[in-house]
N, C-alpha and C positions, 0 to 999 in steps of 0.2 A: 218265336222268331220265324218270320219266313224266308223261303231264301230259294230262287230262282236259279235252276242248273242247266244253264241249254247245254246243246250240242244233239247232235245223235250216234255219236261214237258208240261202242260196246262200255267206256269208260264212264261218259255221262251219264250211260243208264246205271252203270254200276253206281256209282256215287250218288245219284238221284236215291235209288234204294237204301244203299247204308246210312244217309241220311235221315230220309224218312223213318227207319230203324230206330238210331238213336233220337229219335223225338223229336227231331226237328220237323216243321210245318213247309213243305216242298212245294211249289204253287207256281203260278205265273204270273198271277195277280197280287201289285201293290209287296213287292217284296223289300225285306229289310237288305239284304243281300245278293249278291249274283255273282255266281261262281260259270263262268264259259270253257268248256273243255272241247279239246279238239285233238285228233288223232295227226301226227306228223308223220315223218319216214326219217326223220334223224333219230341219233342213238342215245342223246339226252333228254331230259325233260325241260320245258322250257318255261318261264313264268312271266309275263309282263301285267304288272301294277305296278301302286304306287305305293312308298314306303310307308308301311301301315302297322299295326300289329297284325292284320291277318292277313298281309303276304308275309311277316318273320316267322309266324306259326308254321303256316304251311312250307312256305323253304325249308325253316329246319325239322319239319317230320320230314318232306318227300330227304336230304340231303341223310337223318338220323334212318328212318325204316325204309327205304330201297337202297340204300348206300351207294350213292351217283353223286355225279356231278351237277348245275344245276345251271342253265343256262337265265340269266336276267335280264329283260328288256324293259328296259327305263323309256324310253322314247317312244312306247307301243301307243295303240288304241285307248289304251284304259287310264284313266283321268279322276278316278274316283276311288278316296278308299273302302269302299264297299263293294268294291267290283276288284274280278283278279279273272284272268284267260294266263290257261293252264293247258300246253300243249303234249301231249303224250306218245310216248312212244308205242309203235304199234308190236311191238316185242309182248306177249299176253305175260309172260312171269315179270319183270319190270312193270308194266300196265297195271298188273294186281298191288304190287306193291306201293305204287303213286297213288293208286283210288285210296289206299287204305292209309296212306299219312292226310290224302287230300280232308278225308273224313275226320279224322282225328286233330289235327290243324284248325279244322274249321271250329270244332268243338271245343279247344282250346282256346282260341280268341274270343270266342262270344261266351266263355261262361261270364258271369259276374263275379267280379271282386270286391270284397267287402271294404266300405269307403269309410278311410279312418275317420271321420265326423261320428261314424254309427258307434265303431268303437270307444269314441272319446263321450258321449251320449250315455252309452250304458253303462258307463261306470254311476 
């Protein structure tokens, strides 16, 4: 799966890495994904997509493992469920914490789940 992380925060690159980490293929080119992060001066984290499975993943890791509050803009930029902009507080202990459900979130929505057809098949 490929998947496209701009920004040039300290956060971007964090997540660029932990991504690549877990296996995922990081690139600019022809991505399946695009995850846009950007550093703010406010004190929550802020998410505009569209109602997806991988913006509910990621809300509810950044909401379960930084335990914050969770700001949602419905009416943003982003028009696509393959795409989420993820604004982050510039606080580094919060920051660490958001990279690390951003990474986790992401991994959860894109594993595969096994498609009752296949189960109904192998019997």
């Amino acid at each position: 799966m490929r998947i496209q992380v701009t920004g040039d925060c300290p956060s971007a690159r964090a997540v660029r890495t932990g991504l690549a980490a877990e296996g995922f293929a990081v690139t600019r080119w022809f991505p399946s994904y695009e995850i846009q992060i950007e550093a703010t001066s406010g004190a929550i984290p802020e998410v505009d997509g569209v109602d997806s499975e991988l913006e509910r993943q990621v809300v509810n890791c950044i909401a379960g493992i930084a335990n914050t509050d969770i700001l949602l803009r419905r009416q943003g930029e982003v028009r696509s469920d393959q795409k989420i902009r993820i604004l982050i507080p510039q606080d580094e202990a919060k920051a660490a914490l958001v990279e690390q459900a951003i990474i986790k979130g992401f991994a959860l929505a894109t594993t595969s789940r096994p498609n009752r057809r296949s189960t109904w098949f192998a019997r």
